[in-house]
C-alpha positions in Angstrom: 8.2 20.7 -3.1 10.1 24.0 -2.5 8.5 27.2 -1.9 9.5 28.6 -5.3 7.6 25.6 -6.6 4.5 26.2 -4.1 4.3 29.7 -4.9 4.4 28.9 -8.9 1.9 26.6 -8.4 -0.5 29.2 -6.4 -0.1 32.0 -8.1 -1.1 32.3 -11.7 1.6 33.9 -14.0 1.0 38.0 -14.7 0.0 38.0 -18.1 -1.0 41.9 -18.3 2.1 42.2 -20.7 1.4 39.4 -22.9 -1.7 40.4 -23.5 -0.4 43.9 -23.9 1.6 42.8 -26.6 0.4 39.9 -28.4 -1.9 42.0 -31.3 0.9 43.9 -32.1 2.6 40.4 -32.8 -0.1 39.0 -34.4 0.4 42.2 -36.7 4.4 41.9 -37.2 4.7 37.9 -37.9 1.7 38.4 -40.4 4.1 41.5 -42.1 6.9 39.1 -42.0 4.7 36.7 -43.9 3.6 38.8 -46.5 7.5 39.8 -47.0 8.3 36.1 -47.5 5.7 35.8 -50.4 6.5 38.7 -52.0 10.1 37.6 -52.1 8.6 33.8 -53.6 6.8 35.9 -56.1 9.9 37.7 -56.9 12.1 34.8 -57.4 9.6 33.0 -59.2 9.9 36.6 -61.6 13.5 36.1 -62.2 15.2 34.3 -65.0 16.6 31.0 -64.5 19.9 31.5 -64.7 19.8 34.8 -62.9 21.9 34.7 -59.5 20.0 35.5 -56.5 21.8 33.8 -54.0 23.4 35.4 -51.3 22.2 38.7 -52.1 19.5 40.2 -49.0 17.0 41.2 -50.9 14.5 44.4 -49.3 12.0 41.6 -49.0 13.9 38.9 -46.9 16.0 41.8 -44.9 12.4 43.5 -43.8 10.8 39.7 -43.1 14.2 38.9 -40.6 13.7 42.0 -38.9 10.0 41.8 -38.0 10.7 38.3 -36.7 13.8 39.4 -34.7 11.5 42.5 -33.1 8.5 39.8 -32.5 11.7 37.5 -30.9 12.9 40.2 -28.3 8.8 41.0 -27.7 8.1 38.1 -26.8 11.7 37.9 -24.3 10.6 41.1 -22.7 7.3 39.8 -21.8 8.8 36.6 -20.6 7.3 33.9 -23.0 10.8 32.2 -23.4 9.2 29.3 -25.2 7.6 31.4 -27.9 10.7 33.8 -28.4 12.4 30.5 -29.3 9.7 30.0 -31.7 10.0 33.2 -33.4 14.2 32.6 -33.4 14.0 29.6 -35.3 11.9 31.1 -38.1 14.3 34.0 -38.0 17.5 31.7 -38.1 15.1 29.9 -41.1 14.9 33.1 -43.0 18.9 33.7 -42.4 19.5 30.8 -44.3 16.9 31.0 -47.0 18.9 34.6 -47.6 21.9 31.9 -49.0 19.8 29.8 -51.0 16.7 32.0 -52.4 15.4 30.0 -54.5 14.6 27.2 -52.0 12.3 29.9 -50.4 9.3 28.5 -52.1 5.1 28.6 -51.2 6.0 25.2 -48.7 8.8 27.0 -46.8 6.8 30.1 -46.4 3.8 27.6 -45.3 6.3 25.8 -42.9 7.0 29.9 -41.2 3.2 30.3 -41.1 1.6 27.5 -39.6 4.9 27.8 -37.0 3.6 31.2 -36.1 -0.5 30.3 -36.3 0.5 27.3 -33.8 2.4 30.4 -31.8 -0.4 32.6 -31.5 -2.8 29.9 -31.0 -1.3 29.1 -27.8 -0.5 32.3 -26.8 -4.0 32.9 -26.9 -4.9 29.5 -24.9 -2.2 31.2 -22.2 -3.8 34.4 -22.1 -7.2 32.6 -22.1 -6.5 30.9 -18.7 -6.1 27.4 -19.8 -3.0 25.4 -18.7 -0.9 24.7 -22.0 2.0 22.9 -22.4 4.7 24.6 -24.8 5.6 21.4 -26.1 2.5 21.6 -27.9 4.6 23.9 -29.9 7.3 21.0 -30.7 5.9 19.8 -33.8 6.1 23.2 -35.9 9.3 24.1 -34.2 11.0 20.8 -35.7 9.8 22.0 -39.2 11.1 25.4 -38.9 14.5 24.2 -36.7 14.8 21.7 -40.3 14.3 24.4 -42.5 16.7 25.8 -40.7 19.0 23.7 -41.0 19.9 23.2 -37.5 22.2 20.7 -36.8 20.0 19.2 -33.8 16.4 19.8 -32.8 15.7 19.5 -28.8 
């Protein structure tokens, strides 16, 4: 073992800022979500044959920028793993922004329980206990698949 290794090992990760931040990103993903349902509700509104493809609505521009914020947050606190997270539901919402009406109550659902699972085990972190962040693999695939992406690792 290295002494980089040893000294990870002994000393137990600062997580003043973490804590510092992780109500007000509790706060912004929960904005984001209520931007992504008010955009369902609004498609849902809109004739059939309307065209709301393509177009950014208010709704989806304000729900990509809170996750974006909580994304760079979560960087500048050093919670790589999470800011990954938070990326992939912004790179979901991107895409949605093309296809509108495929932003529907399950896709929003999918976003949510990504960034419950988020929280969840930021709060385990900041709790003390030892968590792995590939307990976070499961909702990432979903989101990385809504997404799009052309491979999830």
């Amino acid at each position: 073992m290295t002494l980089s290794e040893q000294v990870a090992h002994a000393v137990p990760a600062d997580l003043s800022a973490l804590a510092w931040v992780v109500d007000e990103l509790r706060r912004t993903l929960d904005n984001a979500h209520k931007a992504l349902r008010r955009q369902v509700r609004e498609t849902e509104a809109a004739p059939l044959g309307a065209e709301i493809d393509g177009a950014a609505s208010p709704a989806l521009q304000q729900a990509r920028a809170l996750l974006h914020q909580g994304a760079g947050a979560l960087d500048m606190v050093g919670q790589v793993e999470g800011a990954r997270m938070v990326r992939a539901s912004e790179q979901a919402v991107i895409r949605l922004t093309q296809k509108v009406r495929q932003l529907d109550v399950n896709a929003v659902g999918i976003i949510e329980r990504s960034s419950f699972a988020l929280l969840d085990f930021l709060r385990r972190r900041l709790a003390g206990k030892d968590v792995s962040p590939l307990a976070l693999f499961p909702q990432y695939r979903e989101v990385q698949t809504l997404a799009g992406a052309d491979r999830i690792h």
